[in-house]
Every structure is written in structure tokens, then in C-alpha cells.
C-alpha positions as CSV (number, residue, x, y, z in Angstrom):
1,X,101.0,98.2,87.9
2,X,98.2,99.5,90.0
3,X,94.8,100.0,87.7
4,X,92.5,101.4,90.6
5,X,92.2,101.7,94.2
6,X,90.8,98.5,94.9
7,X,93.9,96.7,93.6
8,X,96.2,99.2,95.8
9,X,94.6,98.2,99.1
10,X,94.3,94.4,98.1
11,X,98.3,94.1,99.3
12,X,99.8,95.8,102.0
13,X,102.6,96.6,100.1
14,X,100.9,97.5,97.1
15,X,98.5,100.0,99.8
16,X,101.8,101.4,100.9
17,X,103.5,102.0,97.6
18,X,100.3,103.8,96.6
19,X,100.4,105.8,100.0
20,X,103.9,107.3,99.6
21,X,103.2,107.7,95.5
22,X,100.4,110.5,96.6
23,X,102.4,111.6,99.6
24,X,105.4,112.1,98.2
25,X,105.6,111.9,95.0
26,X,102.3,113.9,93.7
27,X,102.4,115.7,97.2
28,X,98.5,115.4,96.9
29,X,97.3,116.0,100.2
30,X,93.3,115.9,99.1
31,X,93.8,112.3,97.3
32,X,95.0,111.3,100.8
33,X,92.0,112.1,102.1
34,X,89.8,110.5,99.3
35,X,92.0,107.2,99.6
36,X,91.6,107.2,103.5
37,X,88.0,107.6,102.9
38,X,87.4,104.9,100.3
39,X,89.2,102.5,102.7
40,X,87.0,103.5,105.3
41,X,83.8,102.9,103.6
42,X,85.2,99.7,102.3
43,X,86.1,99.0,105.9
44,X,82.6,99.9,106.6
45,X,80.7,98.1,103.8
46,X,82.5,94.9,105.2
47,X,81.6,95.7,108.4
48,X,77.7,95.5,107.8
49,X,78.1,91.9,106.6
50,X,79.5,91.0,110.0
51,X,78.6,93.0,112.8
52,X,76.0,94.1,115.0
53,X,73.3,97.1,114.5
54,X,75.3,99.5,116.7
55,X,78.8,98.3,116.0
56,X,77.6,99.3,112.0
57,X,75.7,102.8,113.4
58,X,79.1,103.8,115.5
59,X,81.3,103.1,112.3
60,X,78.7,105.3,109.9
61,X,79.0,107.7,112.9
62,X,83.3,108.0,112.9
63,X,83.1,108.1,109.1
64,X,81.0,110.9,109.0
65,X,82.6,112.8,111.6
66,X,85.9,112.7,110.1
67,X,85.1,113.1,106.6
68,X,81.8,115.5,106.0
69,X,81.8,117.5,109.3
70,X,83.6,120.4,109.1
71,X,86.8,120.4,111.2
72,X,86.8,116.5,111.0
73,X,90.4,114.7,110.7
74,X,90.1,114.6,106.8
75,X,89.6,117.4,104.6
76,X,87.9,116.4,101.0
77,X,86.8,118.9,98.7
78,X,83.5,120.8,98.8
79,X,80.9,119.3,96.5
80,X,76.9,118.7,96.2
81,X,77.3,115.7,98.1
82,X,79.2,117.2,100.9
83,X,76.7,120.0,101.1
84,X,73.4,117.6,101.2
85,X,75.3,115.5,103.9
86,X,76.2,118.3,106.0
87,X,72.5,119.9,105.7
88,X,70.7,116.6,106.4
89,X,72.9,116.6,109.7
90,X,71.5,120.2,111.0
């Protein structure tokens, strides 16, 4: 049984059973997005363990771009967060 995120991306299989449960079964098109983006940052806070300066600044960079800019490959729902982000940007 999956308890959290974290435990669905530990296992491919378990990732992909959790994949098509929000796809298909919940059709939840906005979890998708949340899930893609906590895999990112996840992706990302690895990342800064092992990687160069720029190699960590160009990630942050995608991340943002695809999640908080409007128009960016993910939608996630409008919040405070989103808003500051999006401000501190201009």
C-alpha cells in the first residue's frame, strides 16, 4: 500500500502504479502536475549534492519555467506561493 509520495517514486513500479491511479482512475489532471513537480525538486535537491554551480542553477531554472511561469509545461493551481514566485521574477 502506498502511504505517501516518497514511497510511490521509491520503485519504478510502485511510481507507475501511482501514475495511472491519478491518470486514470481519479482522472486528476492537477495531482499530475503536483507529483511531476515533487519528482522534480526531489530530482533537484539530489542534484545539489552532486553537481556543479551551473548544472544546479540550469535545473532551478527548467523547474521554474515549467511549473510557476505561466504557460509553462505544468499547470498547478494558483496559490500565495505561486504569486510571490511569479512577482520575484518580474
Amino acid at each position: 500500500m502506498l502511504t505517501n509520495a516518497e514511497s510511490s517514486m521509491a520503485h519504478e513500479m510502485s511510481s507507475r502504479f501511482f501514475y495511472d491511479f491519478l491518470c486514470h482512475d481519479l482522472k486528476d489532471y492537477k495531482s499530475l502536475s503536483i507529483y511531476s513537480l515533487y519528482s522534480d525538486l526531489k530530482r533537484y535537491q539530489i542534484y545539489c549534492d552532486s553537481n556543479t554551480y551551473e548544472e544546479v542553477r540550469q535545473l532551478a531554472n527548467e523547474i521554474y519555467r515549467d511549473y510557476i511561469m505561466p504557460g509553462g509545461d505544468f499547470e498547478i493551481p494558483e496559490n500565495q506561493i505561486i504569486t510571490e514566485l511569479r512577482a520575484k521574477y518580474d
